[in-house]
C-alpha positions, 0 to 999 in steps of 0.5 A, a space after each residue: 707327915 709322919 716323919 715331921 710329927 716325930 721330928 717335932 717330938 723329937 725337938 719337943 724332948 730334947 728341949 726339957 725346959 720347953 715346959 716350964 716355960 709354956 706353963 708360965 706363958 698360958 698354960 696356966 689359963 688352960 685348966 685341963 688334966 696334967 697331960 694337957 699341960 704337957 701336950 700344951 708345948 707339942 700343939 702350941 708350936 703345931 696351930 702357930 705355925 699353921 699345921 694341918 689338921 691332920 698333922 694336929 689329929 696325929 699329935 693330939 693321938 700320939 700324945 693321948 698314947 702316951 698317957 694313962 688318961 683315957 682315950 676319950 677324955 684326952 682327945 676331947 681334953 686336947 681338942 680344947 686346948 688346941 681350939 684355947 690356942 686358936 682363939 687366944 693366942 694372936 701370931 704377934 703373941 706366937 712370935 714372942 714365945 717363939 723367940 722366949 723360947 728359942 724356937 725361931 
């Protein structure tokens, strides 16, 4: 499990302009703190494609280790944010960014 957590983020840096255009999709609609945008395009890709929690905790903790924001604050922060993109984003509007963005 582990080892496709570190896969992904391993896409998700190789593929820089990701965020550009997840910040043009929704992120926008998402307002939290700047690390939030940031985790927008690794948890986007993790809900649609119907990632365990698990795997989705071990995100939102990478990501949270990764910033200066405090621990508590961003695990909360990311936690809304995964629960913005269960309930907004329908798997018809998930397959069109997908394919926006050259991940499928």
């Amino acid at each position: 499990m582990r080892l496709l957590v570190f896969l992904v983020l391993i896409i998700l840096v190789a593929a820089s302009p990701l965020e550009d255009e997840i910040n043009g999709f929704r992120a926008h609609e998402v307002r939290v703190c700047k690390c939030c945008k940031r985790a927008f395009g690794t948890l986007f890709i993790l809900v649609t494609s119907k990632a365990t929690k698990p795997l989705i905790d071990a995100a939102i903790r990478a990501e949270c280790r990764a910033t200066t924001v405090p621990k508590p604050l961003c695990v909360a922060a990311l936690r809304r944010v995964v629960k913005y993109i269960q309930s907004h984003v329908h798997e018809s509007d998930a397959a069109k960014v997908c394919k926006k963005l050259h991940i499928c």
